[in-house]
N, C-alpha and C positions, 0 to 999 in steps of 0.2 A: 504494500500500500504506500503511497505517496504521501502528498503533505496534506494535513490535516483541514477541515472541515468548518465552520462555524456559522450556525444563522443567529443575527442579535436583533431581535422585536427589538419597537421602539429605538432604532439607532441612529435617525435621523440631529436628536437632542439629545443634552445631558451627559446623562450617565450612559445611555447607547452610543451617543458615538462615540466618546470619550473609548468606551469598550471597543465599538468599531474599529478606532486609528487604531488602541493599545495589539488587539488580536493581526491586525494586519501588519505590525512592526514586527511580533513575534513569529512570521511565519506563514499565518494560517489563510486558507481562503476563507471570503469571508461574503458572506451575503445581508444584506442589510435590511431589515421590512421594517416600512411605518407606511402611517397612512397620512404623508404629510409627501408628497410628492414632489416637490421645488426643495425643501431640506433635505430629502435624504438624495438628488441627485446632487445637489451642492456637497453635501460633501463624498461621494463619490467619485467627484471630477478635482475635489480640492485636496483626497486625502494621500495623492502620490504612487497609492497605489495601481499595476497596473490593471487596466479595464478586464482582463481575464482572470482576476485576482480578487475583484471587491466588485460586484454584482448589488444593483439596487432593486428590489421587488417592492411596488408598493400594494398593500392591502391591509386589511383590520381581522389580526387575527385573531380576534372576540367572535367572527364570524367559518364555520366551518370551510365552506369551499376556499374563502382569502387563507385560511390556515394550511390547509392541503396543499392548494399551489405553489404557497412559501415552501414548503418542504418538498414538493416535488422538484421546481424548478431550482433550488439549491441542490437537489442531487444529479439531475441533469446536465449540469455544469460543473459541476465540483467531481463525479461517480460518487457521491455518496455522503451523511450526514454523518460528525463526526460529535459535533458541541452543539448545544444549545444555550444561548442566554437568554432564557424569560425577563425581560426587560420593559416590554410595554406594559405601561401603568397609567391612571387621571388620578386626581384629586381635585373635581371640578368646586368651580369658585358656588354654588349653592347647594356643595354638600356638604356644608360647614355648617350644619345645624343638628337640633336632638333628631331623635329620632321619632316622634312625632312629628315634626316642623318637616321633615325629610320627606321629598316626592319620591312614591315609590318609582319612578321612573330613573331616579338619579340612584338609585341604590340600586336599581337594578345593570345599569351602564356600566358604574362602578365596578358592581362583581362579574360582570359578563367581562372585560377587558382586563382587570388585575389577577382575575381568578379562573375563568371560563378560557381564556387568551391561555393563560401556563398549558392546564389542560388538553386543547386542542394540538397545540405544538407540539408538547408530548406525545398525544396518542400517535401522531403522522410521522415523527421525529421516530421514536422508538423500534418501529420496525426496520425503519434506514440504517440504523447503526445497530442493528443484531446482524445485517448481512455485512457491516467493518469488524464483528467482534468484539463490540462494546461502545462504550459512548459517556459521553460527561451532562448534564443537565445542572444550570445553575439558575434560580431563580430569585428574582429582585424582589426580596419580602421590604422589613422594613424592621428599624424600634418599636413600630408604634403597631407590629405584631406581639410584639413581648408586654409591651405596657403602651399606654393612650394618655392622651387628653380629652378637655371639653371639646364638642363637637363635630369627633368626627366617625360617626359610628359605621359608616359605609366605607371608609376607607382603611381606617382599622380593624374589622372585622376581615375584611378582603385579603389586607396582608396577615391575618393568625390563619387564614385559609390556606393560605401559601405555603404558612411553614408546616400544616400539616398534611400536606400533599405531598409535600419534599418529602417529609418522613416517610410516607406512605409509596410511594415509587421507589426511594430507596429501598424498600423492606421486598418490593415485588419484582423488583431487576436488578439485585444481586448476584443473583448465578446468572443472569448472563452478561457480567461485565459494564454494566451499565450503572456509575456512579449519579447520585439525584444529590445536593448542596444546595442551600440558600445564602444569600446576604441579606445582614441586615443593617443598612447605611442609616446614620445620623441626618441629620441635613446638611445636604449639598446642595454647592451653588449651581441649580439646575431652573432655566426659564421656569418650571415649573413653582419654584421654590419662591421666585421674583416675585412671579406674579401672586403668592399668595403672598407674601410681605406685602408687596401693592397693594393688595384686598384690605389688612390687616392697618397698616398704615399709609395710607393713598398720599401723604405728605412729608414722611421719611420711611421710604422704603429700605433703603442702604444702613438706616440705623435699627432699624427692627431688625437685619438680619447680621448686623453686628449685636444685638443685645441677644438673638436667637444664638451666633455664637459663644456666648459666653456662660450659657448653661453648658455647654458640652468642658468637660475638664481641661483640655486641649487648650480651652480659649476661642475657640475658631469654628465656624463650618467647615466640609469638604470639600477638595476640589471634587470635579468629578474622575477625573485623571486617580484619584486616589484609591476609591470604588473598582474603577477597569481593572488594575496591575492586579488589585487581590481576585477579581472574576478571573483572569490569566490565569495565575500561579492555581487557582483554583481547578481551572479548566485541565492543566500540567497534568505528569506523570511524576512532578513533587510532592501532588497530593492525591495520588493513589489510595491512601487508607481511609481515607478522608470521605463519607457518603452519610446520607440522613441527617446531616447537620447544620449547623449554620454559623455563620462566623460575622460577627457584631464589627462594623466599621465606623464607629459612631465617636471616635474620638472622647472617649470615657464615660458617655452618659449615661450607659445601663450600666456602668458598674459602681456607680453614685447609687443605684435605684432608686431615682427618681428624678420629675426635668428638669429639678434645679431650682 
């Protein structure tokens, strides 16, 4: 077998692409799905990589057939799925309320794309890499899987979904080689992240997410550069023992327990 494999949902922004560049410096081919179509060809054309090397597929793989494709057409090009980064996530700006205030329609978006999105990858993903003899799956949970705040009960829930899905594919494709990892990133400086500091404070965005750094013990937010390297080394044959589990990139703040 040749070089190695990888589709990263959501890699158009953030923490995808960041994983994007990271996977494509180490190596790997790499196919990029979002459904944001002008970002993920931009960076496509910007990442150096060449054109037979970093493949852009746009679709919403919250939805089955855009899921399937993704994985079909990353094996068509590549022979074969090697990694996966569950990376596509929202935390839309009117899901920041209780959960009565909550449109069952936003909660249901929410967990169709953070939770329904791993899932579907997975199911199309996993046969591809039983015919490589194995395979890596890492999914982008979160903190606020382990512990939460006010207000965000559809986004929180969605990421403790994550991590125990991780568990649970971990425990069912073990014997065939197929490791299942999660992260769970602190906050990073990801558009996503702005614009709820925007939401949060619409007149100091920049100091809300300096004051949002300073609960983390670090002092600081994430890059997102920071998140990639660990989804990388994750993805390796460094961390072959390494399945079912999740590794906390948050810059101290779950082992304060609590946000500070």
């Amino acid at each position: 077998m040749g070089r190695k494999s990888v589709i990263v949902t959501g890699g158009a922004h953030g923490i995808g692409e960041a994983a994007v560049l990271a996977f494509a410096r180490a190596g790997y081919q790499v196919a990029l799905a979002d459904v944001d179509r002008e970002a993920g060809e931009r960076v496509r054309q910007t990442s150096g990589a060449p054109a037979s090397d970093l493949i852009f597929i746009a679709g919403d793989v919250s939805r089955r057939d855009d899921a399937r494709e993704v994985v079909r057409r990353t094996a068509a090009a590549f022979g074969g799925v090697d990694v996966v980064f569950n990376n596509a996530g929202i935390q839309p700006a009117d899901s920041y309320k209780t959960a009565e205030d909550l449109d069952e329609s936003v909660w249901d978006r929410v967990m169709d794309v953070n939770v329904k999105g791993c899932f579907l990858l997975c199911k199309y993903a996993i046969p591809e890499m039983r015919k490589r003899g194995g395979g890596v799956i890492i999914n982008n949970a979160s903190v606020q899987g382990l512990q939460s705040q006010k207000l965000v009960p559809a986004y929180a829930a969605s990421k403790g979904a994550v991590l125990s899905l991780t568990r649970n594919l971990a425990l069912d494709y073990a014997e065939e080689n197929i490791r299942v990892v999660a992260v769970c990133p602190g906050s990073v400086d990801t558009p996503m992240l702005r614009a709820t500091a925007t939401l949060a404070a619409p007149d100091n965005p920049a100091g809300t997410l300096s004051k949002w750094g300073q609960k983390h013990p670090l002092g600081r937010i994430a890059r997102p550069e920071e998140i990639a390297e660990v989804v990388v080394f994750l993805a390796s044959d460094k961390a072959s023992f390494i399945t079912g589990e999740f590794v906390c990139v948050d810059g101290g703040l779950m082992a304060q327990g609590q946000w500070g």
